[in-house]
Every structure is written in C-alpha cells, then in structure tokens.
N, C-alpha and C positions, 0 to 999 in steps of 0.2 A: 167539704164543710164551708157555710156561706163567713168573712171576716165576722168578727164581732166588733159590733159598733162603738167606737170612742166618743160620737157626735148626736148629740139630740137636737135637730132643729125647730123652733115656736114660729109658729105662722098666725099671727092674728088676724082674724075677720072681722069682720062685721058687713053686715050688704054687702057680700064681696064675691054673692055667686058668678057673675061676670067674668072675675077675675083669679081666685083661688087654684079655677083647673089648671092654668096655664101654668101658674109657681108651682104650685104641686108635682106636675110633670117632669117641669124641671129639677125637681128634687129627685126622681123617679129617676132620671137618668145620669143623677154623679156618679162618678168614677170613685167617691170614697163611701167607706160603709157606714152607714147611719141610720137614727131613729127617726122619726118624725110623729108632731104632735100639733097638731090644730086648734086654740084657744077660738070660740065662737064667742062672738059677745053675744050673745040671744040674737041670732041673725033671723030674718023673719021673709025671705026672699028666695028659701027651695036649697040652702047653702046645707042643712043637714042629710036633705035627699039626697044631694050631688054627691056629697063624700062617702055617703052607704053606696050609692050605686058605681060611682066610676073610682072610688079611691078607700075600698074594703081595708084593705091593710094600715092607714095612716089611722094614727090612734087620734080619740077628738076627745076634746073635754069642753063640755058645754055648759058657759054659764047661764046664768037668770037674768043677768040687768048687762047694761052694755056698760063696762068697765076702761074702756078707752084702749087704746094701745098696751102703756104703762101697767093698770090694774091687768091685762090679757096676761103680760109677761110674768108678772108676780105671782098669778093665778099659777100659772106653769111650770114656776121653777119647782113646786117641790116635788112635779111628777118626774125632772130629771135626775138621773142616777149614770151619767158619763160623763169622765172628764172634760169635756169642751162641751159647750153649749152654743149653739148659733142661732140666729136673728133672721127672718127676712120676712121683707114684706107681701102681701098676699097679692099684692101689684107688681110685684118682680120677677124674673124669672132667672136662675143662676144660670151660667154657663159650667158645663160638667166636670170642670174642674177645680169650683170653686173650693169648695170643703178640703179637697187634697192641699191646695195648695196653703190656704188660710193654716190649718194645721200643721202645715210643714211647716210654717212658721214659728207658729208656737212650739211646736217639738223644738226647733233650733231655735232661739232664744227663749230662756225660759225666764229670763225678769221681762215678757211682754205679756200683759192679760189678757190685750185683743188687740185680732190681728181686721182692721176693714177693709171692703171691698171696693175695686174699682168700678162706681158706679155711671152705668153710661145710662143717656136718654135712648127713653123707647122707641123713639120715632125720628133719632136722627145718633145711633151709634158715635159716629164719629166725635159729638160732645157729651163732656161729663158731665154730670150729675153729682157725684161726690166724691172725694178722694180724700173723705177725713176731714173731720172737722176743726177749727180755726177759734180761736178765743178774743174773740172782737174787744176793743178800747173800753166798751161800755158794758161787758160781761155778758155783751151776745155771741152765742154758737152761732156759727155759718158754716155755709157746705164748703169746703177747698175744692176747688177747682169747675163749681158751679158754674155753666154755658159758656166754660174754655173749651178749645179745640184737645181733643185729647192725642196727647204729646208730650212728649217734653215741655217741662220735666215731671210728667204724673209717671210716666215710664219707668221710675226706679221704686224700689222701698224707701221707705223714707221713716223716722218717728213722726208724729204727728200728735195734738192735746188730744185729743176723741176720736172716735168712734164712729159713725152712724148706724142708730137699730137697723137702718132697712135693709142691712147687708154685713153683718161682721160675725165673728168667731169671738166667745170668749174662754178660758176658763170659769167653771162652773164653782170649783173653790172659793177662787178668787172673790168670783160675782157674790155669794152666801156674804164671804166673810167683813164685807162693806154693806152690805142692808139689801142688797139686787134692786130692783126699780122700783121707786118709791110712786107704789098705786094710786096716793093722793094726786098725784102731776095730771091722769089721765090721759092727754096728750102733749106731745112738745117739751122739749129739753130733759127728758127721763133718760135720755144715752148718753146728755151734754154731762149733768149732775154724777150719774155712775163712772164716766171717766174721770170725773175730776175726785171722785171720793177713792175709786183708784190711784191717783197719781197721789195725793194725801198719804194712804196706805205704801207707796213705794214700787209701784206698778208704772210699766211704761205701755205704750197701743203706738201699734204699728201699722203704717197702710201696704199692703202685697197690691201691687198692679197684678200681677198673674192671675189673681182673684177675680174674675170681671162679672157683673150683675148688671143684666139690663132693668131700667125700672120707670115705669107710668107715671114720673113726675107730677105730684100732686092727685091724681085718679083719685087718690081715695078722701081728700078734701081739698078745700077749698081755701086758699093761700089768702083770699081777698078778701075774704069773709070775716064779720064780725068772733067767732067763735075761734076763728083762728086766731086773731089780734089779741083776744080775750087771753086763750092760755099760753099765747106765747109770751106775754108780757107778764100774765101773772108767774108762773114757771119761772120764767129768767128771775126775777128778785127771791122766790122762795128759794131758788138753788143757789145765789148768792149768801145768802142768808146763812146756810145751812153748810155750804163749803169757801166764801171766802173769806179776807178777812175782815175784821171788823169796820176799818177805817173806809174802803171799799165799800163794802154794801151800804154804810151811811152816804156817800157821796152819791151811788146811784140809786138809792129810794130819795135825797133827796132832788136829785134832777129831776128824776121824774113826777114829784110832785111839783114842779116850779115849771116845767113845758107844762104842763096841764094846767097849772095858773097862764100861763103866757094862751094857752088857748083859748081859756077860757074868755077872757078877755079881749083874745082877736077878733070871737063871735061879738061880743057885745059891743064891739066897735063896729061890726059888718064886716071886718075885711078879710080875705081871702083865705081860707084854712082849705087844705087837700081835702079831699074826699073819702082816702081809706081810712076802714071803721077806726086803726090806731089814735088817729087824732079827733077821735071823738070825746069830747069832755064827760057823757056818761058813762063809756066803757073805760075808761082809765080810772074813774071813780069807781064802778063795779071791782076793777083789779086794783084797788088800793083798798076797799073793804074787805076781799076776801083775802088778801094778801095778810091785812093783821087779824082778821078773823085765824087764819091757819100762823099766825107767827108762834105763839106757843110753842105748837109742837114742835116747828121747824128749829127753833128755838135750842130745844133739850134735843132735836138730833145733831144739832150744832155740837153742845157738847160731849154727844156721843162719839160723834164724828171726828174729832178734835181730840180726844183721848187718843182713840185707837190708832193716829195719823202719825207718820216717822218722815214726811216730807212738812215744813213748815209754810203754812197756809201762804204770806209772802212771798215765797220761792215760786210757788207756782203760779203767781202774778207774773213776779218777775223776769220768769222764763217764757211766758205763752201768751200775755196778751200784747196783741197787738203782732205777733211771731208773723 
C-alpha cells in the first residue's frame, strides 16, 4: 500500500509553461508522500496542455482571471484536506528531501507553524537565495541570506520572523485559523503578513537547512519594474496596517509620504533622483491612493486580527526588527 499523504503542495502559475515541468518533476521525485495541486492563473501559453499530457496525475484548479500569487494560494486552500500544506514556486525545483525533512520539523516542534527552505540560486548553487525572511527597520521583509555564500551560519536551524512562499511547509490549521493569504495583496509580502499574523496568534517559523530548493531568482518577474515597486510598497503599509502597531504604521505611512514630498521637489528643482520606478512620484502617489482606498478593510482586519492575537503587537517589534 502506497504511504498516505500528510502534505498537499500549491504550485502557482501563471505563463509558466517554461517553467512548471521542471518543479513538478521535482515534486514527482520526493522521498515524502504527498498531494499535489496546481492553481493556474488563466495561463494562456499551452500551461493546461502540458499538465494533461506529461503531468495526468497532478490535480489543477484553473482559474478565469489571473489572481496573482496570493489570490492562487487562497484559491487553494479550501481544496486542501492534510495536515501540512506547502508552497513552491513554479520556478523552483525541490531537492527530494525537502517535504521529509520540512515535516520532520514540524513533527518535532510542534509550537513551529512553518518550517522554510533553504533556498539556493539556480545558476550558481553555491549562493543563497533565501534562508527566511528578516524584519527590516522600516517594516520591509527581506530575504536572510540573499547572494551570501552558502555556509555558515545558514548551516544550522535556526528560528527566524517568516517564512518564504517560494519554498516552505506549513500547517494547514494553523494557516485557516489566522485568515491564510489575504487575495487582496496579489503579489509580494502575502508570506511576510501570514508570518507575522502567525507569530500575533503565538506561532513560531523555523528555517531547516536540510530542506534545500533551488530557485530562478526573479524568472518569474521582474524586480526592476514599475509593477514590482507598485505592490511591494503598497503590500508593505497594508500589512503594517493590518499587523503592526499603531504608533509604527503612522511613523512609516508618514515617511513615506514625506520622501515622496522630498522627491517631488528634487524633480522640480532638476536634481538628480535614481531611476528605479520606486522613486517615482506618480507611482508612490498610485500606492498611496490605493493604499487608503483599501485601508478600511485592512482596517477591520486589524481588529480582527488584534482580537484573536495572544502575542502583543509590540513584542513582535521588539523582538524582529531590525534582528
């Protein structure tokens, strides 16, 4: 009799026939027993052909509009029905022991909701990619261990604030019982936001080096681009908003409306402003409209969020930014 699966893995696509066969295979070939489930975002590039003809068995749930990363995941969760749910991206490919290993984690600590992986570059193993994410001064996620040589000390387990979607384990409990990816985000900080409404709830994420995923850095956007700038600015303040505390999120909505005066103003003097899309005065004005256009909601999940919370919003300042 083949194990029966504790693990559901979500793979989201989009234009990612390029890329999907290679993650998928490697799912094909872990050493632990699992599900696997494919979120399409209406991929429009032969991604539905490819998975009927070379990947029959991998269940697909295909939507109509392309729902971002975030909306893929949401999309997904209510088709899982096993304890651990995992993440990876459709640019990635696991090494065969990931799932084992990730879960033997969470088997052995059970205050950890996820366990992530050690994520190395696709085109030069030797550096990492990610090793858990980092709670920056300004309430930006960043990668830990981002174009380090990988080594010591990514070498140990370690806790860590977050997570990265492109490669982690969670409990599927857990993920329900905090909201799971909030769809609005679309892309960027939708794994930052869930660790942090985790660690609120009393949950700790843990990084397994044993766990290793190689992954296509950026393949599947475009880091320099204005769309990028767009939701990773706007994301970061609705996720502050939404998980931290009050004194905080006013400090950095107001920074950030006062560099955006300060640039505004460097333009109408002529003088020298960078060139990425960030320090654009119309696209930080686009992510300050849509920003209070969505504050409402973000708002009342504050106090959603804030209810159900047993770690005090504070604490987890005080303990991870800047760590």
């Amino acid at each position: 009799m083949e194990p029966v699966a504790d693990v559901t893995v979500i793979v989201v696509t989009w234009q990612g026939a390029h890329l999907v066969g290679e993650c998928l295979a490697s799912l094909a070939a872990q050493n632990h027993a699992h599900q696997t489930l494919v979120v399409d975002n209406a991929s429009t590039d032969g991604t539905a052909a490819l998975l009927a003809a070379k990947f029959p068995s991998v269940k697909v749930l295909s939507l109509d509009t392309n729902t971002g990363f975030a909306g893929g995941v949401a999309a997904g969760l209510p088709y899982v029905h096993t304890p651990y749910l995992a993440l990876l991206n459709n640019d990635a490919t696991a090494d065969p022991a990931w799932l084992e290993r990730s879960v033997a984690l969470l088997s052995e600590r059970t205050e950890v909701a996820a366990a992530t992986a050690r994520m190395q570059l696709w085109d030069n193993p030797s550096v990492l990619n990610n090793a858990g994410v980092k709670l920056m001064r300004g309430g930006y996620g960043a990668d830990r261990g981002l174009h380090q040589p990988d080594g010591p000390p990514f070498d140990v387990p370690t806790e860590v604030f977050g997570f990265s979607g492109g490669a982690a384990v969670l409990r599927t409990d857990a993920m329900r019982a905090v909201g799971g990816m909030p769809p609005e985000f679309f892309l960027y900080y939708e794994d930052t936001d869930l660790a942090w409404r985790l660690r609120l709830a009393g949950w700790r994420i843990w990084y397994e080096p044993a766990a290793i995923v190689a992954h296509r850095h950026a393949a599947s956007t475009d880091r320099r681009s204005p769309m990028f700038a767009f939701y990773n600015e706007r994301n970061r303040l609705l996720m502050l908003i939404r998980c931290a505390p009050a004194g905080f999120v006013l400090r950095q909505i107001v920074r950030f409306v006062l560099t955006s005066a300060s640039l505004a103003t460097r333009r109408l003097l002529r003088q020298r402003v960078p060139d990425d899309p960030v320090f654009r005065v119309t696209l930080r004005l686009r992510v300050l409209a849509a920003v209070l256009r969505m504050a409402p909601r973000a708002l009342r999940q504050r106090v959603a969020i804030g209810r159900s919370a047993v770690i005090p919003r504070t604490a987890i300042i005080a303990a991870w930014v800047g760590r």
